[in-house]
Backbone as CSV, one residue per row, in Angstrom:
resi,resn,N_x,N_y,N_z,CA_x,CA_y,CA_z,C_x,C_y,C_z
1,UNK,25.171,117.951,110.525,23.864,118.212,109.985,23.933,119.535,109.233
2,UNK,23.483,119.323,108.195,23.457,120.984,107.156,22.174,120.839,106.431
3,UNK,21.911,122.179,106.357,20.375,122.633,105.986,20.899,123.483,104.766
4,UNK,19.703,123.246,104.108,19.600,124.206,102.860,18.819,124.798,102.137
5,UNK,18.346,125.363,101.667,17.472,126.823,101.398,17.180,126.216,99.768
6,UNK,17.758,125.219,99.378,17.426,124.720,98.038,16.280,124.162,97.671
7,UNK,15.535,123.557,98.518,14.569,122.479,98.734,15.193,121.076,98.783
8,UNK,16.227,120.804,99.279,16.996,119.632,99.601,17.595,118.960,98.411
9,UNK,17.766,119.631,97.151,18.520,118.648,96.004,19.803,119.258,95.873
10,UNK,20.310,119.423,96.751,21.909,119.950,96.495,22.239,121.867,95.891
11,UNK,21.278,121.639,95.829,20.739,123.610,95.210,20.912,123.525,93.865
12,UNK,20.850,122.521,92.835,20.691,122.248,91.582,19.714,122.743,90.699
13,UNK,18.707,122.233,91.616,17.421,122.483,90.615,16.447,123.956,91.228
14,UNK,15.332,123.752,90.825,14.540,124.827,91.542,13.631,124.575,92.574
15,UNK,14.061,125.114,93.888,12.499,124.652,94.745,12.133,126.245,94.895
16,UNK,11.832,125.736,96.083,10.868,126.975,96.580,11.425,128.568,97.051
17,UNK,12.521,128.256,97.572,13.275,129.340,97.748,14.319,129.332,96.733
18,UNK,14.629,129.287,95.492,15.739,129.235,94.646,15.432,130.899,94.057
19,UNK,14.565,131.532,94.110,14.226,132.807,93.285,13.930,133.363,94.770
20,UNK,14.905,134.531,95.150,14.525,135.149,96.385,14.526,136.599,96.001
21,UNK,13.352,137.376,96.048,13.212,138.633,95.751,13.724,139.505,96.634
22,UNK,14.373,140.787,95.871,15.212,141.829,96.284,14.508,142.762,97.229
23,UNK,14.647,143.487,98.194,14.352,144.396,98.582,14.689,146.106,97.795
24,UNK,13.635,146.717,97.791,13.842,148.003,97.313,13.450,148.982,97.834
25,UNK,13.688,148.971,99.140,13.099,150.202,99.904,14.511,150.772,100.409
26,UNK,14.757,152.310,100.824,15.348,152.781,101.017,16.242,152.622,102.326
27,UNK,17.190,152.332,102.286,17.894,152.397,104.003,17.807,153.996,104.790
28,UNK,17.226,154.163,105.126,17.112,155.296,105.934,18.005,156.033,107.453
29,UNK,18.567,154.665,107.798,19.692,154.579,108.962,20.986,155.672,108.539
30,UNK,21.663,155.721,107.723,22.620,156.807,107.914,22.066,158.256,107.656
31,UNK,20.607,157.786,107.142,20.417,159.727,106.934,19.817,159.851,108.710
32,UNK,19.014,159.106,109.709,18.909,159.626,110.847,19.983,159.473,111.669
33,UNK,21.404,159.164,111.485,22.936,159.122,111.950,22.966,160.778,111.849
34,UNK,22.987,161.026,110.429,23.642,162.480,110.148,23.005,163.597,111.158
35,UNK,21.290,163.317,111.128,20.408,164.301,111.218,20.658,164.169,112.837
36,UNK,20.607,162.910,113.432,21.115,162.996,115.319,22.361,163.815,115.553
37,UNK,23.946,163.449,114.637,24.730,164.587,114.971,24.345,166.052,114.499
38,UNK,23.873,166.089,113.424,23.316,167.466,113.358,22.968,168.506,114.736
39,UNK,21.965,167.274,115.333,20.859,168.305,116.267,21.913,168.232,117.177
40,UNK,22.778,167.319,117.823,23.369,167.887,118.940,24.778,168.443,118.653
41,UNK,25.242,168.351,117.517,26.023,169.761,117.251,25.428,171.440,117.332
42,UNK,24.115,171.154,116.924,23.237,172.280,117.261,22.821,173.092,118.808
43,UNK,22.667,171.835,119.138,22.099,172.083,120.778,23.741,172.711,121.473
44,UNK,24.925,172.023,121.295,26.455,172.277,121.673,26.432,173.863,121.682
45,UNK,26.278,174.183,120.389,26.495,175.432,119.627,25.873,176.377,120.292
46,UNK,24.388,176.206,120.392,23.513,177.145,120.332,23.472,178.138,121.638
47,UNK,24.578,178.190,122.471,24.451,179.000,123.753,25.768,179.902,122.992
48,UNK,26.729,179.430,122.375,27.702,180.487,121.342,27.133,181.459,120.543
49,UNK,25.994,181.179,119.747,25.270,181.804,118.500,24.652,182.938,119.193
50,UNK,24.415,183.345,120.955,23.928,184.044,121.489,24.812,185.302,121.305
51,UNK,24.261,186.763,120.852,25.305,187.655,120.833,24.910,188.920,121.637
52,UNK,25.758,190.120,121.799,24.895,190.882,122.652,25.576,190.989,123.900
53,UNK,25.106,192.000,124.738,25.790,192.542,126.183,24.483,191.755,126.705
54,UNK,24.429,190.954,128.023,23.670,190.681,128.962,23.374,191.337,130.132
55,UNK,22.073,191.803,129.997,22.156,193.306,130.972,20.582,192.928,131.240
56,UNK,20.397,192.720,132.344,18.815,192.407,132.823,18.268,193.395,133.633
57,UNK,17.232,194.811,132.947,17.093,195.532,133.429,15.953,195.559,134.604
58,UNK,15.368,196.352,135.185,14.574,196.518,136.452,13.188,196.384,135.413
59,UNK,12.416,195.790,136.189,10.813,195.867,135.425,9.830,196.927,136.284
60,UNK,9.187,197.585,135.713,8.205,198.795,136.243,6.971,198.513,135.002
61,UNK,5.737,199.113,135.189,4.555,198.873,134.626,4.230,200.025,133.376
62,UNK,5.207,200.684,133.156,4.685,201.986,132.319,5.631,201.722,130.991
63,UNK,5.500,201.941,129.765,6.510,200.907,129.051,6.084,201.959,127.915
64,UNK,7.433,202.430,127.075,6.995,202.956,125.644,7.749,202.521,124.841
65,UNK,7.407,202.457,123.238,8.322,202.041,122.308,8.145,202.883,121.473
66,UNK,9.528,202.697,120.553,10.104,203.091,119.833,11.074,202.620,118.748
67,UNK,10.297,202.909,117.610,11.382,202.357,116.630,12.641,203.042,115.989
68,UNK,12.908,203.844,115.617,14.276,205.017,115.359,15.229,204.960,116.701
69,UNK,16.527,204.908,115.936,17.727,204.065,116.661,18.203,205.949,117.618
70,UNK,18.045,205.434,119.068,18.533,206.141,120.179,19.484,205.713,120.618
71,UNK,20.133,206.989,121.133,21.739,206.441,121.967,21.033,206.053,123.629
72,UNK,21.833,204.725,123.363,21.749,203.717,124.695,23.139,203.937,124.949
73,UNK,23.383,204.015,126.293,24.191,203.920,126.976,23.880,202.719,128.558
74,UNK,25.054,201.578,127.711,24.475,200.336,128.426,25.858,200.366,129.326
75,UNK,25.418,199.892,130.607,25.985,199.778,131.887,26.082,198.456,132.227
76,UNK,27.207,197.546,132.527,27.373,196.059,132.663,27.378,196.194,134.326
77,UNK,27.658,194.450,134.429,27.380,194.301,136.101,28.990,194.682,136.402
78,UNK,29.888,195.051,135.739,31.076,195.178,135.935,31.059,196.436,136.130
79,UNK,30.081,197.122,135.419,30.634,198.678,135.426,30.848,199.365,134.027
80,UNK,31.304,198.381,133.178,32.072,198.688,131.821,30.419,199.540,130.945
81,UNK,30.969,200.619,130.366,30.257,201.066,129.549,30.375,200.951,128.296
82,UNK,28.865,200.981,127.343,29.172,200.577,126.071,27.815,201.930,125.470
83,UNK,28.384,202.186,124.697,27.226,203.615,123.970,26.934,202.646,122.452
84,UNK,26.057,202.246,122.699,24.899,201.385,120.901,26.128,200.617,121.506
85,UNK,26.329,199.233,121.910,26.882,198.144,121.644,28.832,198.714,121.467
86,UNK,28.680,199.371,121.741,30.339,199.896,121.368,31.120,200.395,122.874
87,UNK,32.533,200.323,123.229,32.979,200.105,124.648,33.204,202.409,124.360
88,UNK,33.374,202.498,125.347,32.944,203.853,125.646,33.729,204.320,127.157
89,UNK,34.604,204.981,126.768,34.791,205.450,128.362,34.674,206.348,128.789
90,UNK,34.274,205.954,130.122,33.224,207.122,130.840,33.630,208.633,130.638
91,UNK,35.089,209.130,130.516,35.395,210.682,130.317,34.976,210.619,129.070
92,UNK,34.765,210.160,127.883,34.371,210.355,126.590,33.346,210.278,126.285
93,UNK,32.246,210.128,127.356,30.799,209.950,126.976,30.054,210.724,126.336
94,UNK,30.332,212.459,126.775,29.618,213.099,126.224,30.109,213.754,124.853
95,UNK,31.079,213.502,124.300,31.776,213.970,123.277,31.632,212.725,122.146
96,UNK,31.604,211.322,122.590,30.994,210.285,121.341,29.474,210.556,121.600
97,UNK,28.673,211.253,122.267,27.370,211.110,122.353,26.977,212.141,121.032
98,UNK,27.782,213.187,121.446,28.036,214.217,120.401,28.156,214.342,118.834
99,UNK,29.034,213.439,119.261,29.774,212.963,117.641,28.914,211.472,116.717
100,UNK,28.557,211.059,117.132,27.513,209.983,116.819,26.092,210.149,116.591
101,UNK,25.572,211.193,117.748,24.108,211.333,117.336,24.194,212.730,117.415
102,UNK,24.339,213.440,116.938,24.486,214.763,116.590,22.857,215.405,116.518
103,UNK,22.267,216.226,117.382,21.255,216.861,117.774,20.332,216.351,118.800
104,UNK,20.840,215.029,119.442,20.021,214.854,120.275,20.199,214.906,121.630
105,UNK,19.034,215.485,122.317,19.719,215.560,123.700,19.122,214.680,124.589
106,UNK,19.187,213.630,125.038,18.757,212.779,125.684,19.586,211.413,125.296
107,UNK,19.777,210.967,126.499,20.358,209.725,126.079,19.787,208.265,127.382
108,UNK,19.346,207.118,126.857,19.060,206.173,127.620,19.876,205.306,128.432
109,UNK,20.027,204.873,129.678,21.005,204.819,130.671,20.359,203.286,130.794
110,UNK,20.825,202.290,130.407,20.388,200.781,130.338,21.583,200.150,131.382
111,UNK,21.123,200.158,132.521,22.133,198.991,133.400,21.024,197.699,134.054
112,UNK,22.309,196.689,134.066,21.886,195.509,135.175,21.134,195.269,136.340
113,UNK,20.214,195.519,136.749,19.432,195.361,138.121,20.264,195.084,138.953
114,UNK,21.837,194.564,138.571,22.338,194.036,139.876,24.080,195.298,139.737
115,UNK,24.039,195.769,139.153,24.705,196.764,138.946,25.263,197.264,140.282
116,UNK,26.155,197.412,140.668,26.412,198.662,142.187,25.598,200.021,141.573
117,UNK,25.309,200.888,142.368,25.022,202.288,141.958,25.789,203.393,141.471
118,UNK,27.564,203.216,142.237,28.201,204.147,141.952,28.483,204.041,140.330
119,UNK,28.495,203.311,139.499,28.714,203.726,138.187,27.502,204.350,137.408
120,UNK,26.694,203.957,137.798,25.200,204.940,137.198,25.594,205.756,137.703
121,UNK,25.418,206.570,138.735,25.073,207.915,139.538,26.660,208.405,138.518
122,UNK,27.594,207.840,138.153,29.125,208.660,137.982,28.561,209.109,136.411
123,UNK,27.628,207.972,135.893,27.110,208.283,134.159,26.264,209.569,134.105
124,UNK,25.137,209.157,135.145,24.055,210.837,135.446,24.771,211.922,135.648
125,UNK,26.068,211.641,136.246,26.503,212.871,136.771,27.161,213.446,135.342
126,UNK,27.818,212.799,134.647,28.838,213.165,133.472,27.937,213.393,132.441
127,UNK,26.711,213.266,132.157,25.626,213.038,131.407,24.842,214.894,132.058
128,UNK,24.344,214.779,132.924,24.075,216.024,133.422,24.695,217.060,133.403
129,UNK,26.367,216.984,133.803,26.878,218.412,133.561,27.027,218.769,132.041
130,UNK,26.582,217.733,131.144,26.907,217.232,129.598,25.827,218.395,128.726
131,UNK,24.920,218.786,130.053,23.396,219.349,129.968,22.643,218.036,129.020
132,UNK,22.583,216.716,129.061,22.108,215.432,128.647,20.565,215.167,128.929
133,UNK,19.652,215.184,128.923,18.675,214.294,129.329,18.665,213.099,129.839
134,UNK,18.900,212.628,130.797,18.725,210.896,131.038,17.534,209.856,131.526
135,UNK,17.678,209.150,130.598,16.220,208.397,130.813,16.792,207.290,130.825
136,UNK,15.705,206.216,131.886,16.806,205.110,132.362,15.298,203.943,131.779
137,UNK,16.595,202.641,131.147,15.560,201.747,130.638,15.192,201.065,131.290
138,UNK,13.576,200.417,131.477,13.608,199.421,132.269,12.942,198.363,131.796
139,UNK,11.844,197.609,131.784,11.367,196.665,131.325,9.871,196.673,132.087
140,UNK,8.881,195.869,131.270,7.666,196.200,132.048,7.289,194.215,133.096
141,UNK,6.493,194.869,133.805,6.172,193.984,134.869,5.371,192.891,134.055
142,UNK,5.161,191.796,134.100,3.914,191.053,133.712,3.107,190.159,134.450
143,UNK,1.713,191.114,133.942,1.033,190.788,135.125,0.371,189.632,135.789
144,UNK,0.486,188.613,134.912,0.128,187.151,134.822,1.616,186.474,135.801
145,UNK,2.794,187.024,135.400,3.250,186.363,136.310,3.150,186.725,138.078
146,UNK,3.038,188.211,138.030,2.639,188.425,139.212,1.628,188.299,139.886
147,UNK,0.607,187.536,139.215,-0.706,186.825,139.647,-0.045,185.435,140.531
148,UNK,0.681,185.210,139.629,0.758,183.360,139.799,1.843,183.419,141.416
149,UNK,2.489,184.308,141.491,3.214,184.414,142.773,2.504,184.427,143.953
């Protein structure tokens, strides 16, 4: 048994389906192919694109800002010191503090909440006999979340 799309004369003449109109709408399937690997090449990526020392400081309620670039002296959970994003060792602290920001006396002491103490207290100390100012960064409390607790 065979069927045919001719109107049954052998596909000779013209029936009803002998003139079958084209479609002209766009295939859209490989552009949402591209755009799905896109996003999860994106999503893959996007914990790499993160840059920066990870240093989660203590939160307290009193908070000031400032825009003009101060020497930070950031303290890792390791210990490792970094003065503005740059590795720094601890006998050289006060002599790149020197040489980098030239007239200022104060410098900001940014460590980890989970930090041991003895490497802060060894920075205050080298920072102090430095005659240094030290001011330590912290982060402010928020008070909505400490509602919801």
């Amino acid at each position: 048994m065979a069927f045919s799309m001719s109107g049954g004369n052998g596909g000779r003449g013209r029936g009803r389906f002998a003139q079958l109109n084209t479609l002209s709408e766009m295939n859209i399937v490989p552009l949402v192919d591209v755009v799905l690997v896109l996003l999860i090449i994106f999503m893959l990526t996007a914990h790499v694109m993160e840059f920066g020392l990870e240093i989660e400081v203590p939160r307290v309620k009193q908070v000031k800002d400032s825009a003009q670039e101060l020497p930070v002296l950031n303290v890792t959970r390791s210990g490792e010191l970094f003065l503005n994003d740059k590795p720094v060792n601890i006998n050289e602290v006060a002599g790149q503090l020197n040489q980098r920001f030239r007239g200022q006396r104060a410098v900001y002491v940014r460590a980890d909440k989970t930090t041991p103490w003895d490497p802060i207290a060894q920075v205050i100390s080298i920072l102090g006999e430095a005659k240094v100012d030290v001011r330590v960064v912290t982060q402010p409390v928020d008070e909505s979340e400490r509602r919801r607790k």
